[in-house]
C-alpha distance (Angstrom), angle and dihedral (degrees) to the residues before:
residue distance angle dihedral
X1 . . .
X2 3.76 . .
X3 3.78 114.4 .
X4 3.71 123.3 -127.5
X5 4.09 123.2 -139.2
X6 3.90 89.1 -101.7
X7 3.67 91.7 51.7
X8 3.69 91.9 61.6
X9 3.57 93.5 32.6
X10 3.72 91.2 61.3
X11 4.17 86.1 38.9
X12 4.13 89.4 61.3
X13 4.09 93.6 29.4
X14 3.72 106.2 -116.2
X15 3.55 137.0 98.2
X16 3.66 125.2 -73.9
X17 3.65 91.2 -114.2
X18 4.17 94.8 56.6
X19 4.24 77.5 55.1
X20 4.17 87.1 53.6
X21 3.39 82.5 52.6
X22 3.49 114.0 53.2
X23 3.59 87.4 37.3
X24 4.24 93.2 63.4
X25 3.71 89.0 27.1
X26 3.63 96.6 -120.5
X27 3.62 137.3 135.9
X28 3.79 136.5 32.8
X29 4.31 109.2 -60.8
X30 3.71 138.9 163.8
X31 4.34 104.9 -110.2
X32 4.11 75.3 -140.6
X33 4.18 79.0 71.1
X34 3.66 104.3 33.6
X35 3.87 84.3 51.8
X36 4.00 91.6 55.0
X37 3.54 96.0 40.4
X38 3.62 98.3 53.0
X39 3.92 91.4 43.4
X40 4.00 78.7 61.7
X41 3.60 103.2 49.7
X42 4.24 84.9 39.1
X43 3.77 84.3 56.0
X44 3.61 102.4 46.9
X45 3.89 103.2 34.6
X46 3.76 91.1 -129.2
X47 4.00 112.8 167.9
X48 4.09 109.3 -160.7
X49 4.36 106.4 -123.6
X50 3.33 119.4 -103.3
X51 3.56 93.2 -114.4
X52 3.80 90.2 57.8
X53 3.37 103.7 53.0
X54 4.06 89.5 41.7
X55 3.95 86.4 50.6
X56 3.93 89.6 52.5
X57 4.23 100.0 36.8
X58 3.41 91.4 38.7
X59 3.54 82.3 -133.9
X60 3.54 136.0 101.9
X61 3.77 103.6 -170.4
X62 3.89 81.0 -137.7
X63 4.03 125.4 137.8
X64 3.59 119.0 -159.7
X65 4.10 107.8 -142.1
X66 3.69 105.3 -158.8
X67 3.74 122.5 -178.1
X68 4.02 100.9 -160.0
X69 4.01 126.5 -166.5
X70 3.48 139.8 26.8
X71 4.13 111.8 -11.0
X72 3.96 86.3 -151.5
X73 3.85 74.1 94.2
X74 3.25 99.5 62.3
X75 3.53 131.9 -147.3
X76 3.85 105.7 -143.4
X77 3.71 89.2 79.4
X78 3.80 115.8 125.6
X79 4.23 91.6 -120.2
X80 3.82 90.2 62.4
X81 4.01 96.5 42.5
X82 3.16 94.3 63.0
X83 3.44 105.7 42.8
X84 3.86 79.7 48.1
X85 3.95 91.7 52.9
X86 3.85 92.2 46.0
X87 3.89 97.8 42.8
X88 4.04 85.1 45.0
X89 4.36 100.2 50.5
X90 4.02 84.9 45.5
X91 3.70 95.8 56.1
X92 3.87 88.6 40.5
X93 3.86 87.5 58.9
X94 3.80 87.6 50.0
X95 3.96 92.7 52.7
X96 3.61 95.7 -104.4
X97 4.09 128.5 138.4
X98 4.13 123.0 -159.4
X99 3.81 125.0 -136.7
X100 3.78 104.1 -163.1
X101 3.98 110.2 -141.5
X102 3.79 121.6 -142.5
X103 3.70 117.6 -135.4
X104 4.10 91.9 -120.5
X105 3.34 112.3 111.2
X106 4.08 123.8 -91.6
X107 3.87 89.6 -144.2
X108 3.53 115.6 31.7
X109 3.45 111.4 -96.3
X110 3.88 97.3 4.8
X111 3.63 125.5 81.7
X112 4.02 115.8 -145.2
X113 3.88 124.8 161.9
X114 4.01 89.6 166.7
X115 3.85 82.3 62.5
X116 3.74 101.8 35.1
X117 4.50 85.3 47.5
X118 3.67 92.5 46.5
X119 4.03 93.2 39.6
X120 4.35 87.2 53.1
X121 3.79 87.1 39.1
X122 4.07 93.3 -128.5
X123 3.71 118.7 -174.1
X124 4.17 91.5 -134.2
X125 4.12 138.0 -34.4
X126 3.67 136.4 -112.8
X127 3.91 112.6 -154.9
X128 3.78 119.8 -162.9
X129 3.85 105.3 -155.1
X130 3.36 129.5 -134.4
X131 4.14 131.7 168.2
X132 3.65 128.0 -53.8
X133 3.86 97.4 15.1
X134 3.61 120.9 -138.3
X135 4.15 123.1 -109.6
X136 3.79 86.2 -126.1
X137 4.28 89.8 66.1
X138 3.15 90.5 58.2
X139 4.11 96.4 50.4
X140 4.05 86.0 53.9
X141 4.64 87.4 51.1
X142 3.93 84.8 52.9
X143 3.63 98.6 42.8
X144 3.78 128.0 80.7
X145 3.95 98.3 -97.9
X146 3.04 118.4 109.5
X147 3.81 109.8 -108.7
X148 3.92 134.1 -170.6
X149 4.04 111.5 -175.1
X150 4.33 117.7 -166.7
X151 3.99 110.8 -149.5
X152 4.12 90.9 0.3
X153 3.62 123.6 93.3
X154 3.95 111.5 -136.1
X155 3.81 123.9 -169.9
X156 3.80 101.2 -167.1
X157 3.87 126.3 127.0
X158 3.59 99.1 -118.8
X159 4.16 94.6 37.3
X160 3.70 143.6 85.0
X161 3.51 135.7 -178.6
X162 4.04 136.8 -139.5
X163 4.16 131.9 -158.4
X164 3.41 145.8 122.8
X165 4.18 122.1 -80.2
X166 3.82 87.2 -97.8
X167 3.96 91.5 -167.4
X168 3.54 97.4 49.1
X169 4.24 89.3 59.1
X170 3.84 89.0 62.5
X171 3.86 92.3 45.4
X172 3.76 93.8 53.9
X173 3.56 93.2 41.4
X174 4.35 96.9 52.8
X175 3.90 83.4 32.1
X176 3.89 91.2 61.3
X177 3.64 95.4 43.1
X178 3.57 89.9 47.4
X179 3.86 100.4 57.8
X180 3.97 86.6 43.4
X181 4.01 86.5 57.8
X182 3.41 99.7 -105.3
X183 4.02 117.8 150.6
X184 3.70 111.8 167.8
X185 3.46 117.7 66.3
X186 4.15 133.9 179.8
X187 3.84 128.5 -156.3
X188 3.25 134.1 -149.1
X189 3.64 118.4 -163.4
X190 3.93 132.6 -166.2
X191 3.77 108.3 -134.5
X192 3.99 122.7 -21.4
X193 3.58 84.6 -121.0
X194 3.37 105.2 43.0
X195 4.10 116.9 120.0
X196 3.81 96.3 -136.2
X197 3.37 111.0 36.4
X198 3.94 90.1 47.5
X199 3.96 74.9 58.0
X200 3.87 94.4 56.5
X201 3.53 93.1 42.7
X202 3.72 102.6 43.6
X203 4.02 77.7 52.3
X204 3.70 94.1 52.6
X205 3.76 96.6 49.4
X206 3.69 89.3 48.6
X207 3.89 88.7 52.9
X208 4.00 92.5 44.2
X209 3.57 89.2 55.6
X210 3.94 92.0 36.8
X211 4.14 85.6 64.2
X212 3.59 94.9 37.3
X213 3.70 88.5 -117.1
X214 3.77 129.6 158.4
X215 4.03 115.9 -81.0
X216 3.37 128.6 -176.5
X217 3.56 138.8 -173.5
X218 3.99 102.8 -146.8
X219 4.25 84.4 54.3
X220 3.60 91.1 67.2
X221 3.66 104.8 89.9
X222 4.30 124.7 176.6
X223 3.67 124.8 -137.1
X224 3.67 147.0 142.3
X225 3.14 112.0 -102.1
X226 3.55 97.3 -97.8
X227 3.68 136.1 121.4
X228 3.87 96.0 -113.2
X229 3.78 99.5 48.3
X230 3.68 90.3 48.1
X231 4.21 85.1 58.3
X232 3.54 90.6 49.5
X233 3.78 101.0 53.5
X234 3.84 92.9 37.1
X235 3.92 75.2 60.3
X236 3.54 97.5 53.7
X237 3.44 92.3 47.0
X238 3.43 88.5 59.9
X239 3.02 105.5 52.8
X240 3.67 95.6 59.7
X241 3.75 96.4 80.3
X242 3.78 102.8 -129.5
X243 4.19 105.4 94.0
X244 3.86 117.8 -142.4
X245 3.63 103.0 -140.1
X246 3.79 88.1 -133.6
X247 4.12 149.3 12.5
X248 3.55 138.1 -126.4
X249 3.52 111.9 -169.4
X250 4.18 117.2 -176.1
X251 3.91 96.1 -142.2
X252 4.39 121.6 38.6
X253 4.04 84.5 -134.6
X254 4.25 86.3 61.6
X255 3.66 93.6 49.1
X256 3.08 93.3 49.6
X257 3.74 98.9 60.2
X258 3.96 81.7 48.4
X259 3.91 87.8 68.0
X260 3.44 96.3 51.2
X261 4.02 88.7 48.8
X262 3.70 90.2 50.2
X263 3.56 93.8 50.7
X264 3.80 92.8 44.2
X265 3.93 82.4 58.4
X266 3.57 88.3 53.8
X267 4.04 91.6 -113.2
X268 3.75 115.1 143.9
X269 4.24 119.1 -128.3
X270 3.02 115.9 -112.4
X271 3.97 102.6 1.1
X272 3.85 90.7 62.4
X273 3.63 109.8 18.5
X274 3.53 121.8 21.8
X275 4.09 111.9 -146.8
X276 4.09 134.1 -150.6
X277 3.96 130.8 173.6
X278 3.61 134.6 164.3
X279 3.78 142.7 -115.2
X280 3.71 99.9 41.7
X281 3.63 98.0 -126.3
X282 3.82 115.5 177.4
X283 3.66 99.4 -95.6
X284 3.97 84.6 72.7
X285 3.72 84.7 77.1
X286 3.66 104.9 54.7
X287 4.01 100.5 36.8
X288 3.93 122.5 113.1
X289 2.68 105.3 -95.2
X290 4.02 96.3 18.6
X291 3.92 106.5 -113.4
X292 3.58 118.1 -111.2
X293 4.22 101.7 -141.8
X294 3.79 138.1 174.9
X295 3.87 100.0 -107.1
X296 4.09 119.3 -128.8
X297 3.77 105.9 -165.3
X298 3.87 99.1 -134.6
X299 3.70 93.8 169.8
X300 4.36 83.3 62.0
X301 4.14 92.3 42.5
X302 3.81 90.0 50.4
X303 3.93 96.2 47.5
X304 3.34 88.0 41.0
X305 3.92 95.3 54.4
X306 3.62 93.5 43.0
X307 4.18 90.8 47.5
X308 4.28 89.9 53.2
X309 3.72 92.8 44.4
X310 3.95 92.0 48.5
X311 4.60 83.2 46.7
X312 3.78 84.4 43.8
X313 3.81 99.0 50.7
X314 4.06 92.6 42.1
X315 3.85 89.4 48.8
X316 3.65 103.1 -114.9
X317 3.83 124.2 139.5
X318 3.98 121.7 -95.9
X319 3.60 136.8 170.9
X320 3.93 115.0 -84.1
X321 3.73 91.8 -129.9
X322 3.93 138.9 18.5
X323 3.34 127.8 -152.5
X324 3.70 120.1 -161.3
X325 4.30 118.0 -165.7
X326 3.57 114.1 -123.8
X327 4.12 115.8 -142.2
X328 3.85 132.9 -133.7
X329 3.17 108.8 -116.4
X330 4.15 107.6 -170.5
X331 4.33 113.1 -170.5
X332 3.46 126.8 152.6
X333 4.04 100.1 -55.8
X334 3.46 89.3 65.9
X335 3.51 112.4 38.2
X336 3.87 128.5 124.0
């Protein structure tokens, strides 16, 4: 039978608040106490509930994991695992656990994470962004919970945000094809809407024009990030006649459904069509040919989420925003 604080309070003859505090090592006691108290809890195995020890830290050494927006971009691609896996071993060092939130509403019909945080006591929340953001996300950045976002900028006074310099990918991908005498470049896009890849391909424009180099409205193509719709507008490309002498792709699972077009065309990579994407997931390595990628250190953006939110939650000052530099990463796809 599980033993309640009274039970070993009245086992080691004090009060159950003397047990409350020897348990969160606070307040002024006798080591004469301490000592008998902790032979009693030794003895009987008792673990204090959650719920106690939360009541009497005021601190649940909880994270909230929320995954906001639209799931049509979905979250079991390889760019968010990681960051997941990396932002998730660094707050296990630092004695944190994660409750992962669903995107169903707490109360029916109303969505409320400053509720549903406050109601499970958490210490602070990570949210993964995806498209078209929810009203409710942007409750929790104004609130007083601390609040670390990855790819979504948050203003708040108790929140920060993480990602990669988005603009700067496209740069260093038309730059590089640029020096190597490449003029025709294609784009492919994640969703029309979509925050960040309208950042990477505003960026690209700017950079085609930048270099005076040949841009073309039928060559910008819109997916979703996905393997498949990265086929299908490699496709369409295509089949307009007129062959881009190379591909940027926003996401390495997009590009790499453009290589399997382009060989379905009977095109040869790289001797035809040159090819880019972006993440450098591990597929990258093992393609035919192996896909040359802008590299987004999600190891780095994890850590670096997980760091802020710890600085956040114990009050200390941090910097509003982080910006992490991706990396060129040039392999077969895109050599010259």
């Amino acid at each position: 039978m599980k033993l309640t604080i009274r039970e070993i309070a009245k086992m080691a003859g004090v009060s159950p608040g003397t047990v409350s505090k020897v348990i969160n090592q606070t307040g002024s006691i006798s080591p004469n106490t301490i000592q008998k108290v902790k032979k009693v809890i030794e003895d009987t195995g008792y673990q204090p509930s959650f719920s106690a020890k939360a009541l009497a830290t005021k601190k649940s050494n909880m994270i909230g994991l929320i995954y906001a927006g639209e799931v049509h971009v979905e979250f079991n691609h390889p760019f968010f695992n990681q960051v997941i896996n990396a932002f998730k071993n660094t707050l296990g060092q630092l004695g944190y656990d994660i409750l992962i939130f669903s995107n169903q509403a707490f109360n029916i019909g109303k969505e409320d994470y400053v509720a549903r945080a406050k109601h499970y006591q958490l210490d602070g929340c990570l949210i993964i962004a995806g498209e078209q953001i929810e009203e409710a996300i942007y409750q929790l950045d104004q609130s007083d919970i601390p609040t670390v976002a990855v790819d979504l900028e948050l203003s708040g006074e108790c929140s920060s945000y993480v990602m990669t310099d988005n603009e700067k990918i496209s740069r260093q991908v038309v730059e590089y094809f640029y020096l190597s005498g490449i003029r025709k470049l294609a784009f492919i896009g994640g969703q029309a809407d979509s925050i960040i890849s309208n950042v990477r391909k505003d960026a690209f424009i700017q950079s085609m024009k930048d270099f005076g180099m040949d841009l073309r409205d039928e060559w910008i193509k819109y997916g979703n990030f996905f393997e498949e719709s990265g086929y299908e507008k490699m496709k369409e490309i295509l089949e307009q006649g007129s062959i881009p002498e190379a591909i940027y792709a926003v996401s390495d699972m997009m590009a790499l459904g453009a290589l399997k077009a382009i060989k379905e065309a009977g095109l040869s990579v790289p001797q035809n069509i040159k090819v880019i994407g972006c993440d450098d997931i591990e597929a990258c390595r093992y393609s035919d040919p192996t896909l040359a990628t802008v590299k987004q250190d999600q190891v780095k953006i994890g850590r670096l989420a997980a760091n802020i939110l710890h600085d956040l939650i114990n009050e200390r000052k941090v910097q509003k925003s982080v910006y992490v530099d991706p990396e060129l990463i040039i392999r077969d796809s895109g050599r010259i």
